[in-house]
C-alpha positions as CSV (number, residue, x, y, z in Angstrom):
1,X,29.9,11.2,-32.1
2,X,28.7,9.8,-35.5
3,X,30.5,6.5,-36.0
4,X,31.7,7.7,-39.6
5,X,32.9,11.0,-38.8
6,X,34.8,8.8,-36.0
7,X,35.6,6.3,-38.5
8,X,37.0,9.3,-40.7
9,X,39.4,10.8,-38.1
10,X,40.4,7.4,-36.8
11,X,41.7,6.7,-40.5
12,X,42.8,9.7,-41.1
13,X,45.1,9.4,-37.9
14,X,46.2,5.9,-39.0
15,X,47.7,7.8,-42.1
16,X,49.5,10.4,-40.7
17,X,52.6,10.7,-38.6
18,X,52.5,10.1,-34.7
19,X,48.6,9.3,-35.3
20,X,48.8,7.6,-31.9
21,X,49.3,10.6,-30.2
22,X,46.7,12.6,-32.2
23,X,44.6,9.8,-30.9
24,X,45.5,10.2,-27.2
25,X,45.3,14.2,-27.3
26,X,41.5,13.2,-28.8
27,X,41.4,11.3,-25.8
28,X,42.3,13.3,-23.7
29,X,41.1,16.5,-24.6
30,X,38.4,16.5,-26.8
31,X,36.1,12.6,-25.9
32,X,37.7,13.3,-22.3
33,X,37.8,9.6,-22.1
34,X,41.5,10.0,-20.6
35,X,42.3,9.6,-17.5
36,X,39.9,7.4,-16.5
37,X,37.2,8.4,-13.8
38,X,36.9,6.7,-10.9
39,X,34.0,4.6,-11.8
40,X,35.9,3.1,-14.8
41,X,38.9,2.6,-12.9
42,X,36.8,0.4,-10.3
43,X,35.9,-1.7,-13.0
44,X,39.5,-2.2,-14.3
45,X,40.0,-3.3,-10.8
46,X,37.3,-5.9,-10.5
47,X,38.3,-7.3,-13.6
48,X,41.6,-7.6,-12.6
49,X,40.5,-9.3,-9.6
50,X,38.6,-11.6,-11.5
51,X,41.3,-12.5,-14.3
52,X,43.4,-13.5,-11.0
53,X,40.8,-15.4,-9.2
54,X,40.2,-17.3,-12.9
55,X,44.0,-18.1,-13.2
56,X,44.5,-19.0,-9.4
57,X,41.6,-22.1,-9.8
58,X,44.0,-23.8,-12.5
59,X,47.1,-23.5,-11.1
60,X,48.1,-24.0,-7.3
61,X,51.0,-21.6,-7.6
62,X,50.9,-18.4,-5.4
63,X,50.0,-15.5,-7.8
64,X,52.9,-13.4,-6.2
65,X,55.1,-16.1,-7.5
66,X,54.0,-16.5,-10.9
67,X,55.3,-14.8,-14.3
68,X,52.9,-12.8,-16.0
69,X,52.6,-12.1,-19.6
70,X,50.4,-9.1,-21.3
71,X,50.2,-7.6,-24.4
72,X,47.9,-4.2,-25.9
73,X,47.5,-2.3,-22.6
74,X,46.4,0.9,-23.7
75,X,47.7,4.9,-22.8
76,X,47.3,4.1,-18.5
77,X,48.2,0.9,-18.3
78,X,45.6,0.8,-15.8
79,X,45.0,-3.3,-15.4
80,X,48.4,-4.3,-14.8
81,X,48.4,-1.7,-12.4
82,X,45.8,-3.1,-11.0
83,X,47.0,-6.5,-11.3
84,X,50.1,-5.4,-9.1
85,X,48.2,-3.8,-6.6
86,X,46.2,-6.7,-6.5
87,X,50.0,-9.3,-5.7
88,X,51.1,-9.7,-9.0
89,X,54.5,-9.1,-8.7
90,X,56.2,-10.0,-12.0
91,X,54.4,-9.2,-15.6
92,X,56.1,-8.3,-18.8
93,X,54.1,-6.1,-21.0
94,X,54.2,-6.1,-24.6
95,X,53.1,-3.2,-26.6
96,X,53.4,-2.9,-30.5
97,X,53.9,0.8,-29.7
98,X,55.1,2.9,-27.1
99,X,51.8,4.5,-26.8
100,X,51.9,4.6,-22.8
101,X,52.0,8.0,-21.2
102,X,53.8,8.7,-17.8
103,X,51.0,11.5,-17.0
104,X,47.9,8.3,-17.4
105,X,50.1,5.6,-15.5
106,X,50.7,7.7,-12.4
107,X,46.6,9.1,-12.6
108,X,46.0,5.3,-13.1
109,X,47.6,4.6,-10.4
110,X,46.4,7.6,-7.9
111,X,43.3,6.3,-8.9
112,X,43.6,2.6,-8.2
113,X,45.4,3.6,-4.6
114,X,42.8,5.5,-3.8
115,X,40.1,2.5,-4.4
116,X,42.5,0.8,-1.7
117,X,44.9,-1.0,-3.6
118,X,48.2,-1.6,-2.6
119,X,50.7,0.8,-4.6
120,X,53.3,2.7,-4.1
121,X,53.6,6.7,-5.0
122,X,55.1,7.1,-8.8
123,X,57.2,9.9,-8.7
124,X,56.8,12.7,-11.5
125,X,60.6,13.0,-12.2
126,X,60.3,8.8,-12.2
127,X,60.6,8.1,-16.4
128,X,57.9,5.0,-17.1
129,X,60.2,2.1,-16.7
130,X,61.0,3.5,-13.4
131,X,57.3,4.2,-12.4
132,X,56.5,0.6,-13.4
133,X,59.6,-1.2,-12.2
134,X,58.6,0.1,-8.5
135,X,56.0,-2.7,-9.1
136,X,57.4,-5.8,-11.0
137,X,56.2,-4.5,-14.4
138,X,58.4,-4.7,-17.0
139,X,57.0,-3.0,-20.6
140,X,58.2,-3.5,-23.8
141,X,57.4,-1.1,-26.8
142,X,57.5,-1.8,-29.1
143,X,57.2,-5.5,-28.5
144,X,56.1,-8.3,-30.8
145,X,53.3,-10.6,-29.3
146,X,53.7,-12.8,-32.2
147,X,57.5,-13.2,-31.7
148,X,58.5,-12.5,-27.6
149,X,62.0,-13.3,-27.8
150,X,60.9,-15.0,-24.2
151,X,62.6,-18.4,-23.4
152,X,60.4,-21.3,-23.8
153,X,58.3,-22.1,-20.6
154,X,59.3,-18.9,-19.2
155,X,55.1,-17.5,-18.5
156,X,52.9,-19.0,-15.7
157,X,49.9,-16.4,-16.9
158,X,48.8,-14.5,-19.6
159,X,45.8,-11.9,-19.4
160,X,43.9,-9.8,-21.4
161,X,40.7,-7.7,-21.6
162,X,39.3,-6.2,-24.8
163,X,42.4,-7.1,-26.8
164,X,41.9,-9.7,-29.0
165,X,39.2,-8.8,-30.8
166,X,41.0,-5.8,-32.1
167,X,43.9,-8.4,-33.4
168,X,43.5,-10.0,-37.4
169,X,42.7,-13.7,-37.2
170,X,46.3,-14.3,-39.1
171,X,48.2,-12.4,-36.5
172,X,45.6,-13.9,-33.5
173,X,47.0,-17.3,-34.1
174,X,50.8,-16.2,-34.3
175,X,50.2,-15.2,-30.9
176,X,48.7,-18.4,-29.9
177,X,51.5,-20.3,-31.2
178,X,53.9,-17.9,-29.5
179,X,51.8,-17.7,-25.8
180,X,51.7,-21.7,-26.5
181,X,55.9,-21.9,-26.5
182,X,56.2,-19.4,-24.0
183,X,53.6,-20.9,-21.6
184,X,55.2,-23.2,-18.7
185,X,53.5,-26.6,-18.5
186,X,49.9,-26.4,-16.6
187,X,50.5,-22.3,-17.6
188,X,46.9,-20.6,-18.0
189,X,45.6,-17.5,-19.7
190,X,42.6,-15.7,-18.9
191,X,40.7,-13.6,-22.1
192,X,38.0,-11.3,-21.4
193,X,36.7,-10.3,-25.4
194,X,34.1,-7.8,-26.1
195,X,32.1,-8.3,-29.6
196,X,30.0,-5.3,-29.7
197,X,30.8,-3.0,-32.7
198,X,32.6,-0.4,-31.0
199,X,31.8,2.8,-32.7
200,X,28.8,2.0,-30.8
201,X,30.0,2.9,-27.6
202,X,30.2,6.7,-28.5
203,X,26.9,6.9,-31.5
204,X,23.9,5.8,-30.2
205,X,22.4,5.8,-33.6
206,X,24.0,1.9,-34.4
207,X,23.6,-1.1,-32.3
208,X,26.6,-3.8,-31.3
209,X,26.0,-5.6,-34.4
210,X,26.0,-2.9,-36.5
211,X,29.4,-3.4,-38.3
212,X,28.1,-7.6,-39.4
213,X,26.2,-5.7,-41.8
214,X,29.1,-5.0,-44.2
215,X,30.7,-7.7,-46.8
216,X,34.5,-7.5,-46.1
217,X,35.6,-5.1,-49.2
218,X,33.1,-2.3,-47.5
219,X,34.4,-2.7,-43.9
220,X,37.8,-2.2,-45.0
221,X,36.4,0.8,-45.9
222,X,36.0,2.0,-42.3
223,X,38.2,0.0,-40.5
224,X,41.1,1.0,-39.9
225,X,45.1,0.0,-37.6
226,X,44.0,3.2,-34.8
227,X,40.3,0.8,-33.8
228,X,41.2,-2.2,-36.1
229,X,38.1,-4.9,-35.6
230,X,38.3,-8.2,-36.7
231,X,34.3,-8.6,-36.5
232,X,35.5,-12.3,-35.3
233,X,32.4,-14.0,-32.8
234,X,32.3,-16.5,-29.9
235,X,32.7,-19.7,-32.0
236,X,35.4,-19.0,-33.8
237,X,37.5,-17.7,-31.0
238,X,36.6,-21.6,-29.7
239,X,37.7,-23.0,-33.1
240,X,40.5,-20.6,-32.9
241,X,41.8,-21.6,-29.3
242,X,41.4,-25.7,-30.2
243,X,43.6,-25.2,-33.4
244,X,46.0,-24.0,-31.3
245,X,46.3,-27.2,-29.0
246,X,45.3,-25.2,-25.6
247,X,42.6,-26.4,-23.1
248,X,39.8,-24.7,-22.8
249,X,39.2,-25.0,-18.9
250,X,36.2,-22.5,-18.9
251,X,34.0,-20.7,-21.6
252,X,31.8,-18.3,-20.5
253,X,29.5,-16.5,-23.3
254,X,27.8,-13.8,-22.2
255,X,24.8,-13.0,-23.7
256,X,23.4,-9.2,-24.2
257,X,19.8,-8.6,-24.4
258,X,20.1,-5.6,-26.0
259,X,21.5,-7.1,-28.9
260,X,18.8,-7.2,-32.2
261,X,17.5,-10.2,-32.2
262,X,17.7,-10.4,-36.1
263,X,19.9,-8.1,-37.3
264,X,21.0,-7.2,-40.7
265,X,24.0,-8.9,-41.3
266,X,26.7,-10.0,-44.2
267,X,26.5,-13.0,-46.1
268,X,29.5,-14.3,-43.7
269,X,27.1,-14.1,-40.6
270,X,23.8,-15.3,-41.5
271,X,22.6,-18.4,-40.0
272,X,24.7,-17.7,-37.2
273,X,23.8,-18.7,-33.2
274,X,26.2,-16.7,-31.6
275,X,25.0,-13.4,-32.8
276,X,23.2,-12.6,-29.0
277,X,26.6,-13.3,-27.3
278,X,28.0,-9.7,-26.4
279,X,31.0,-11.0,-24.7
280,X,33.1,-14.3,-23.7
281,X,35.5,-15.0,-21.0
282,X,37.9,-17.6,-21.6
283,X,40.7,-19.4,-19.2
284,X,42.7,-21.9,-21.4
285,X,45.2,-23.9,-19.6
286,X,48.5,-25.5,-21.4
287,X,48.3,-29.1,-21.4
């Protein structure tokens, strides 16, 4: 699909009423990106897996006994799942909608049984509390990241995977301060962030960096609250993770040779060195 004629609907589904579920019958129906095939769901898993392995070298507690905090999961909620059938066995989810869909969580988590993971059956007449309750999950939606209402200490973990980068830099460190309060002492979060210019996953007529190219009045233009990108890179996620007082245990960029070399960019991006970084893991730890 064109990345404008995307960009189009997208913004036109921001502006209507119950655009979120225009957005997931797109999904669904028309993209076919919903549910996710098995190959997809594989890599949920392994990510999963590797969030948990990232979080178990900094702290020494069991990960069935930790807390877990998660916010922006998506329509399948497909890596918590995973999470769980992995030995998470606590996690509150926070969603600033109730965008989640009791026919995607139980085909998530078919899916994910049937790569060998350990879940139980969600029954159809189960409502999505129930369905996620049968494995520690608790999900809130809507549910303020920026604000949990959570008693202070009351998190071992926090994870996320190709979250942030959809979250404005203003409400990104409201979150920070609020995963900072929440955190129990020696409390870690793993971030997986993806910096490619996402319209590029479905037109291959633009490459990752293509949305740099814009000064900010123009890319408001296109972005929009249904694929909001804050077009933030590597460094300043660094910058952005210091401010707010945590450790940064382990930074992984990731570059992406596939990236231009010397792309066309805003005035805001030139002279840059993290331009070739396509993604970053990040495990901060609180002091």
């Amino acid at each position: 699909m064109d990345w404008k004629a995307k960009a189009y609907i997208q913004r036109a589904f921001s502006a209507a009423p119950g655009g979120h579920r225009l957005n997931y019958l797109m999904q669904r129906f028309v993209t076919r990106t919903l549910p996710q095939s098995t190959e997809t769901l594989k890599v949920t898993a392994d990510t999963a897996k590797r969030h948990l392995e990232a979080i178990a070298a900094y702290n020494s507690k069991p990960i069935s006994e930790m807390r877990f905090f998660e916010f922006g999961a998506g329509y399948d909620l497909s890596e918590p799942i995973a999470a769980a059938g992995l030995g998470v066995k606590q996690r509150v989810l926070y969603d600033i909608r109730p965008i989640a869909r009791p026919a995607m969580i139980r085909s998530a988590a078919t899916g994910l049984r049937e790569l060998g993971l350990l879940l139980p059956e969600f029954r159809d007449e189960w409502s999505i509390q129930e369905s996620l309750a049968s494995i520690g999950l608790r999900y809130v939606a809507p549910g303020d990241a920026r604000a949990t209402g959570l008693e202070v200490g009351s998190i071992d973990a926090c994870t996320t995977t190709s979250v942030l980068e959809h979250i404005s830099a203003p409400d990104l460190e409201a979150i920070l301060t609020e995963l900072r309060r929440i955190l129990a002492r020696g409390g870690v979060c793993s971030f997986a962030i993806d910096y490619h210019d996402h319209f590029a996953r479905t037109d291959p007529g633009i490459n990752g960096l293509h949305f740099l190219r814009f000064e900010e009045k123009d890319w408001k233009k296109w972005n929009c609250a249904l694929q909001y990108q804050n077009r933030l890179r590597h460094e300043d996620y660094v910058e952005m993770f210091e401010r707010a007082r945590f450790a940064l245990s382990h930074v992984e960029p990731v570059p992406d040779p596939k990236l231009p070399k010397d792309p066309v960019t805003a005035a805001r991006f030139r002279g840059r060195t993290d331009l070739g970084i396509g993604d970053g893991w990040f495990v901060l730890t609180n002091p």
